[in-house]
N, C-alpha and C positions, 0 to 999 in steps of 0.2 A: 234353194234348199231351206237357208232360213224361215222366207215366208211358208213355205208347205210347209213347214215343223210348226211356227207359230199359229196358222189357218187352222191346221189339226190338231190343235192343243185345245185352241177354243172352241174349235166345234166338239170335240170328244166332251167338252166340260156341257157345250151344249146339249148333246144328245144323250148322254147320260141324266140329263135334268128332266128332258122330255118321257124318255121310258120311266124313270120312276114316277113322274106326272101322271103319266098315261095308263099305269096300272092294269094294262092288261100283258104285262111282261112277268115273271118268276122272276126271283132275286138271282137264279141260277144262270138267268137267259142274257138279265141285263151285267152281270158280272163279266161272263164270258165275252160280251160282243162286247162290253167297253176295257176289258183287259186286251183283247184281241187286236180292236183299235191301236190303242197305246204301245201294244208291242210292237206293233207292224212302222209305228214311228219312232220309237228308238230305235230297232233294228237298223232303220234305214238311215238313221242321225250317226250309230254307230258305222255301219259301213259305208257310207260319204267319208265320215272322220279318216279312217281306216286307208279310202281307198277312194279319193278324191277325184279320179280321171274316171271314175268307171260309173257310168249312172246309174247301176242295179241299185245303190242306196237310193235316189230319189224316186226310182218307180215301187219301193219295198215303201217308201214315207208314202208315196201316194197312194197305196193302196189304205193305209190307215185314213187319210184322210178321207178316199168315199166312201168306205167302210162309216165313217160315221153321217155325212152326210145321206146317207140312205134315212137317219133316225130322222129329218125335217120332216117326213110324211105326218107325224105323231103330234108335231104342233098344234094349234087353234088356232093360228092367228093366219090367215088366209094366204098369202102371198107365202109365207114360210112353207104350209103346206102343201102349198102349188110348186113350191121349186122340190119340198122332196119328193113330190110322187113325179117327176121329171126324171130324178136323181135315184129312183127306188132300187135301182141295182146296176149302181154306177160301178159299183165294185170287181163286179165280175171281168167286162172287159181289161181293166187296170188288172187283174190276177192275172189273167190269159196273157197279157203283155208282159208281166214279169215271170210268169213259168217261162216262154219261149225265149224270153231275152236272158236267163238265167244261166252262169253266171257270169260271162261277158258283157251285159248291158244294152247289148243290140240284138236287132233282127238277123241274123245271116244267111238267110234262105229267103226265095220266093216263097214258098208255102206258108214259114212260119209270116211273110209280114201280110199274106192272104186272110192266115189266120186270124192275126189279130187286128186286122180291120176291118176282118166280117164282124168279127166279136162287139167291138163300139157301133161298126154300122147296125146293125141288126139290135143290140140293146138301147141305143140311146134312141132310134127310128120307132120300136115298137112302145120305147116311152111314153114318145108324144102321141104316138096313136092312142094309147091307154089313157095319156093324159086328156083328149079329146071327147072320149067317151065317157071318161068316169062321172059318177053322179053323185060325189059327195060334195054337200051344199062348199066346203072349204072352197072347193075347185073353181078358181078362178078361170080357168082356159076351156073348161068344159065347152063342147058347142052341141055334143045329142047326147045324153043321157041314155046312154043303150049297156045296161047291166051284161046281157048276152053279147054286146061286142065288146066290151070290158074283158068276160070269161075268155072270148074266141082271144083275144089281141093276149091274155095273158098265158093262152095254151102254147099261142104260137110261140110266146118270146121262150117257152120253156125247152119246147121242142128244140127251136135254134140253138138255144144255151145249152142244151144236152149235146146235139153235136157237134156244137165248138167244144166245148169239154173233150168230149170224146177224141176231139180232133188234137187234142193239147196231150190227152195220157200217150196217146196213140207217137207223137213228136216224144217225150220223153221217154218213152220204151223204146223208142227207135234210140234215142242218142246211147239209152243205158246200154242196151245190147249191142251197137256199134263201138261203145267206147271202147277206153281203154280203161284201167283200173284204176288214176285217179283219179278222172270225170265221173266213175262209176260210185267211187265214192262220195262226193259231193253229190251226183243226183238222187243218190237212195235215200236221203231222211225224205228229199222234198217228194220222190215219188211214192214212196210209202204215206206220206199224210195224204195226196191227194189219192192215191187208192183206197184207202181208208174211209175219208170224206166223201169217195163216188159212190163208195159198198152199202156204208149207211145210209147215206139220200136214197139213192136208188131203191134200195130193199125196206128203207121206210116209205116211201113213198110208192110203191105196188103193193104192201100188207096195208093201207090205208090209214086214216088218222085215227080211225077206232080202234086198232089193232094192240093188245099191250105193248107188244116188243116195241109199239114205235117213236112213243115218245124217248126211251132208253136210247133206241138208233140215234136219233136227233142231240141228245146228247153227245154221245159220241161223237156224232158229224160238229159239235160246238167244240168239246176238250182238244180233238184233233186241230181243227179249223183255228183254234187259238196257238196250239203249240209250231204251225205251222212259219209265223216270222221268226222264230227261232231257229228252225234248219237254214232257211238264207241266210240268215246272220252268221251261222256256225259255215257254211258252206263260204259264203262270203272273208269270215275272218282265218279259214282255212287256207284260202286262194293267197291272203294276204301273207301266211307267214310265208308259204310257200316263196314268196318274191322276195318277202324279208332275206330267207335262209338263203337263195339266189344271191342276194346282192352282198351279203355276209361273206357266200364263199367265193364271190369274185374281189373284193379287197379282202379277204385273208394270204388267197393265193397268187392273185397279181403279182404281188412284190416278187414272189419265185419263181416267174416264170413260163407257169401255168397258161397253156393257151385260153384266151378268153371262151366262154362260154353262149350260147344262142338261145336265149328263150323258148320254148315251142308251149304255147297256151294250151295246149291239153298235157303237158305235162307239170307244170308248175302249178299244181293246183292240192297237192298234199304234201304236207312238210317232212313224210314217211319219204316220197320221191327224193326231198332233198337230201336226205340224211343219207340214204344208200347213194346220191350220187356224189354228195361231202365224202362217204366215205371211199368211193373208188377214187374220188380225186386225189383225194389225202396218201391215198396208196400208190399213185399215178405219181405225185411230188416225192414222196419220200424215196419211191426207187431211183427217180432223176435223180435226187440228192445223193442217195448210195453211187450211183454211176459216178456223178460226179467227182463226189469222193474218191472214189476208187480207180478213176482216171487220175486225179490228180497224184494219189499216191503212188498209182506206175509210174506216171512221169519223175515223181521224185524218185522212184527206186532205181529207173533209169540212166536217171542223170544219176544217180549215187554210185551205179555201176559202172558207169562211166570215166566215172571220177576215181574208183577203186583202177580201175583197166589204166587211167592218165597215173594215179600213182604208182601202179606195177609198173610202167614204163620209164618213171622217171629212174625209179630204184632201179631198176637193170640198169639204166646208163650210167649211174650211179657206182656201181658194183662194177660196170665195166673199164668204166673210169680209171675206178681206183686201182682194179686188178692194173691194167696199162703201166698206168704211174707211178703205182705203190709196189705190190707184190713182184709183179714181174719184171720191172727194173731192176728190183735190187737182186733176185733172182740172177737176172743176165750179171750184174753187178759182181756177185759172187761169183759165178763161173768164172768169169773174166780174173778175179782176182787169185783162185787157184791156179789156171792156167798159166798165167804171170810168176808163181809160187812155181810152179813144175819146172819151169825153162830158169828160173833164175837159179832153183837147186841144182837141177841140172845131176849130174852125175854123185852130189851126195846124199843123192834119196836111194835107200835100200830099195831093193824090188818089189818088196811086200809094198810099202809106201806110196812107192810108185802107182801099184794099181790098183791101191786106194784111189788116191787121187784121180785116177781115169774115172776108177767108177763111181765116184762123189761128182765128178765133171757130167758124167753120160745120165747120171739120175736126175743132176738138178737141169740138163738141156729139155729130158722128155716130161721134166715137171712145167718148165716155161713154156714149151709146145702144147701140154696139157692146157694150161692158162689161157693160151692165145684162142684155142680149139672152145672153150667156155665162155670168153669175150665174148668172140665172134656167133657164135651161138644163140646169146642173150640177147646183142643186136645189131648186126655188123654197120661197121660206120658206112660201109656204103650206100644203105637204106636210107641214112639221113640225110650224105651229099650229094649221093646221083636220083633218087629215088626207088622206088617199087620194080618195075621192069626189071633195070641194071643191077638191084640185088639178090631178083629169082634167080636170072640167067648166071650170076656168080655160082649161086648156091648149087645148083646143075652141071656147072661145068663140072662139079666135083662130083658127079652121082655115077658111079659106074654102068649102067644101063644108057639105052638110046631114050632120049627125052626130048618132046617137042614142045615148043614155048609160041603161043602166039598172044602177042599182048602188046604189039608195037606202037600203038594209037591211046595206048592210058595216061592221063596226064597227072600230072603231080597233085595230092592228095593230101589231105592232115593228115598229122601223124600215125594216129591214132588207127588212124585206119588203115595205112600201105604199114603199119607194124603189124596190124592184124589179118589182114591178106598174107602178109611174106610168114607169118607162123603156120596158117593153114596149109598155106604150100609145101612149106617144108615140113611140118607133121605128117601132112599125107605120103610124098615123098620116102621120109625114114619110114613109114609102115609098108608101104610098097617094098623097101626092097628088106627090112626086116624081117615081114610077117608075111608076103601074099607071094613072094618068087617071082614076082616080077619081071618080064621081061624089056617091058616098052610104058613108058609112061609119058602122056598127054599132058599138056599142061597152059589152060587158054583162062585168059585176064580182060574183062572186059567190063566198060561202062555203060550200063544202061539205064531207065526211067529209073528200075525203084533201085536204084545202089550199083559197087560195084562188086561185077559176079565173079567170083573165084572157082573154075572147075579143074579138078584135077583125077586123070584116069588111070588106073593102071591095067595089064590082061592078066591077073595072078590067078591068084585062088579063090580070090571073094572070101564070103563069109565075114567079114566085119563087123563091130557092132558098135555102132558109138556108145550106146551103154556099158559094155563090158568093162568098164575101167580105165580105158585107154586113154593116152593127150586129147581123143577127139571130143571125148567129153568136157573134158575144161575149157579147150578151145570153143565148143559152142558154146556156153557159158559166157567168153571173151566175147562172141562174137555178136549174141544176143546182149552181151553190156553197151555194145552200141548201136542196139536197137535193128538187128538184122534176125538170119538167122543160117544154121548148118546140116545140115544133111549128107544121109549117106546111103546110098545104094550099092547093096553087096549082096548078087545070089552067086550062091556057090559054083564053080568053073565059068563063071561069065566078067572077074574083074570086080572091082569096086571103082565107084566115082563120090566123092566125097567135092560137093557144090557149097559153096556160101554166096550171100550177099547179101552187101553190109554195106549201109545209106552212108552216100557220099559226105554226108552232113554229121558223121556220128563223130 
C-alpha cells in the first residue's frame, strides 16, 4: 500500500506536468482528472487505515494510480510515450475490479471474477494491438502503421468496454435489488455515479462531438467521475463504524451477560443497523436485569416470610409455654388452695360462703380447661415430640364425625412445615364440621416430588371460598410464606377439598 500511494503521488505530480505541457487539455479537464486521481488515493490510504484486512483500500489507491498513468501517452520523450499508450485505459479494468469487489474486497462469484478478467484481458490485449498499429513517430513498438486498424482496434476496445460496463451496472443492480437495506445503502451513491457517468457518455457520445449538449455531458461524465472515490470511501467508512459499533456493543454488554453476538456481512455495514440492534439489546439486558432483580427480591420476601411464619411459631410456643408454667399453674394453684380453705373451714362457713366458694372453685376449673384448650391449639406439644402423623390423628380423635387419615409413610419434617400442614388440617377440619355439615371427612398426608401434599375432604355443603375472610386465607398466606401453595375446591352439594403443598425444604 505504501509503494501504490508513493507510485501515485509521483506519477499524479507527473501527469499533471504533462497535460499542462501538452496544452491541448481545459484547465477544467486537467483539474478534474488530477483531483480525481488524488482522491481515488486518499480514499484508498484512508480505508486501508480504517480497515486494514479488507483490500477495497488498495484496489480504491490503484485505481488513482492508472487513472494517472494513462496521462504518459502525452509525454515526448519516446519510451514514456510508448508505455502510456500501452497503459491508455489502464483504468477501466482497475474500476470494473473494484465496483465488483465492492465492499468486501474480493470477487465472490464466478461471473463477477469472469468479469473482471475479461475487463484486463480485453483492455490490456487490445492495447498492444493498438500499440502495434499506431503511427505516431513516438511509438516505439509500432510494426505497420495502419491508421484504419488503429480506428478498427479502438472500436473494438470500446465496444468490449461498453459491455463489460454493462456487465458491471447489470451486477450492481442485481446486488441493489437482491439486497437488503444496508447493502442497499452503501451501493446507492456508488450506483447512482456510475449511472450517471454511463447516461452521459453514452448520450454524449450518440449526439456526437459537434453536438452542443456534448461537451456539457462530458462534463458531467468528469464532476461525477471525480466525486466518485468519495462514495467508497463514505461506503467504506460506513462499513467500518458499523464494526466499530459491533465491537462497542459486545464489550459494553459482555460483562452482563448478554449472549455474544454473530457478525453477518450484509448486515454490519450501516451504523443505523447497529444502533437499532444496541438498542434492542439494551432493552434485551435491562429486562434480564429487571427479572433479575425481581427474582432476587421474591426470594428475599420469601425468605422474609418465612422468617415471619419461623417467628409466629416461636411466639406460640412461647405463649404456650408460658400459659403451662405461668397462668395456669397458678390457676390450678388457686383452686387447690380454696379447696384446702373449704375442708379446713369446714362447718364454719355459712351457706352463702359455702357456694361462693364452689362457684369461685368451678369458674377458675373451666378457666384452666379453657387455657389447656388454647395451648394446645396454638401448638400441641405432641407435633414437636412425636411428629405430624401422631398430632393429626390426636386432633381427630376428638372430631365427632367419621374421619379417615391416611398418612402412615410421612416422615419427620422441619418444623416449620409439619406446623403448617397440622393447621391446615385442622382448619379445614373445624370448617367442616362448623360451616359445611359435614358428615365424613378424608383426610390423606403425603410426600411427593414438589413437597408435601396435604388433602383434606369433606361431603357438606361446599360453597367455600378461601377469599371470604375465613382462616383459609391466612393459612395460604402461611403456606405460600414457605414457598408452597393452597387451594380450595368447593361446588355447591358436591363437598369441598381444601389441597396444599408445601416444599419439603420450606
Amino acid at each position: 500500500m505504501a509503494g501504490v500511494l508513493t507510485a501515485g503521488i509521483g506519477m499524479g505530480v507527473v501527469a499533471t506536468t504533462l497535460k499542462i505541457a501538452d496544452g491541448g487539455h481545459t484547465v477544467l479537464d486537467t483539474t478534474l482528472s488530477s483531483t480525481t486521481g488524488f482522491l481515488f488515493l486518499l480514499a484508498g490510504a484512508v480505508a486501508h487505515v480504517r480497515r486494514a484486512s479488507n483490500p477495497i483500500g488498495l484496489l480504491i489507491a490503484l485505481v488513482g494510480l492508472a487513472l494517472f498513468t494513462e496521462d504518459l501517452q502525452f509525454a515526448d520523450e519516446p519510451l514514456t510515450h510508448t508505455a502510456g499508450l500501452a497503459l491508455a485505459a489502464a483504468s477501466s479494468p482497475v474500476i470494473a475490479h473494484l465496483v465488483l469487489a465492492f465492499p468486501h474486497g474480493k470477487l465472490r462469484s464466478r461471473g463477477e471474477r469472469v468479469l473482471a478478467f475479461s475487463a484486463y484481458a480485453v483492455v490490456f490485449s487490445s492495447a498492444v494491438l493498438g500499440l502495434l498499429v499506431n503511427d505516431d513517430p513516438r511509438n516505439l513498438a509500432a510494426v505497420v502503421a495502419s491508421p484504419e486498424a488503429e480506428q478498427l482496434v479502438k472500436r473494438l476496445l470500446e465496444l468490449v468496454g461498453a459491455l463489460i460496463g454493462g456487465g458491471v451496472v447489470v451486477v450492481l443492480l442485481y446486488r441493489w435489488l437482491t439486497g437488503r437495506l444496508p447493502q442497499r445503502r452503501l451501493l446507492s451513491p456508488v450506483l447512482a455515479i456510475a449511472v450517471v457517468g454511463a447516461v452521459s457518455t453514452t448520450v454524449g457520445s450518440a449526439l456526437g462531438s459537434g453536438h452542443p449538449l456534448s461537451e456539457p455531458l462530458l462534463d458531467v461524465y468528469r464532476i461525477s467521475f471525480c466525486l466518485w472515490p468519495l462514495t467508497f470511501l463514505i461506503g467504506v467508512l460506513r462499513a467500518r463504524v458499523g464494526n466499530a459499533e459491533m465491537i462497542r456493543l459486545l464489550l459494553e454488554r459482555d460483562g452482563s451477560g448478554l449472549a455474544a453476538l454473530v457478525q453477518d456481512d450484509e448486515v454490519w455495514k450501516d451504523s443505523r443497523s447497529i444502533d437499532a440492534l444496541n438498542a434492542a439489546a439494551g432493552l434485551v439486558l435491562d429486562n434480564q436485569r429487571l427479572a433479575a432483580e425481581l427474582e432476587e427480591r421474591l426470594v428475599e420476601v420469601q425468605a422474609s416470610r418465612a422468617r415471619i411464619v419461623a417467628a409466629a411459631d416461636d411466639e406460640r410456643r412461647r405463649v404456650e409455654r408460658d400459659l403451662h408454667d405461668g397462668a395456669q399453674q397458678r390457676l390450678v394453684s388457686v383452686v387447690l388452695l380454696l379447696r384446702m380453705a373449704e375442708r379446713r373451714l369446714g362447718d364454719d362457713l355459712t351457706p352463702a360462703v359455702a357456694t361462693l366458694l364452689r362457684s369461685t372453685v368451678d369458674e377458675l376449673q373451666a378457666t384452666v380447661t379453657e387455657l389447656r384448650e388454647l395451648a394446645r391449639g396454638l401448638r400441641p406439644p405432641i407435633l414437636t415430640e412425636a411428629g405430624l402423623i401422631p398430632a393429626v390423628r390426636s386432633l381427630l380423635d376428638r372430631v365427632p364425625i367419621a374421619v379417615g387419615l391416611d398418612g402412615a409413610d410421612v416422615p419427620r419434617l422441619s418444623g416449620a412445615v409439619e406446623a403448617t400442614a397440622y393447621f391446615v388440617v385442622s382448619e379445614a377440619v373445624t370448617n367442616a364440621l362448623k360451616h359445611a355439615r359435614a358428615e365424613q371427612v378424608r383426610v390423606r398426608i403425603r410426600v411427593e416430588e414438589d413437597g408435601l401434599r396435604v388433602d383434606v375432604h369433606d361431603d357438606g355443603i361446599g360453597t367455600a371460598d378461601i377469599g371470604g375472610g375465613s382462616g383459609l386465607h391466612g393459612l395460604r398466606d402461611r403456606v405460600r410464606a414457605l414457598g408452597g401453595e393452597l387451594t380450595v375446591a368447593s361446588e355447591p352439594g358436591s363437598g369441598t377439598t381444601v389441597s396444599a403443598v408445601i416444599p419439603t425444604d420450606g
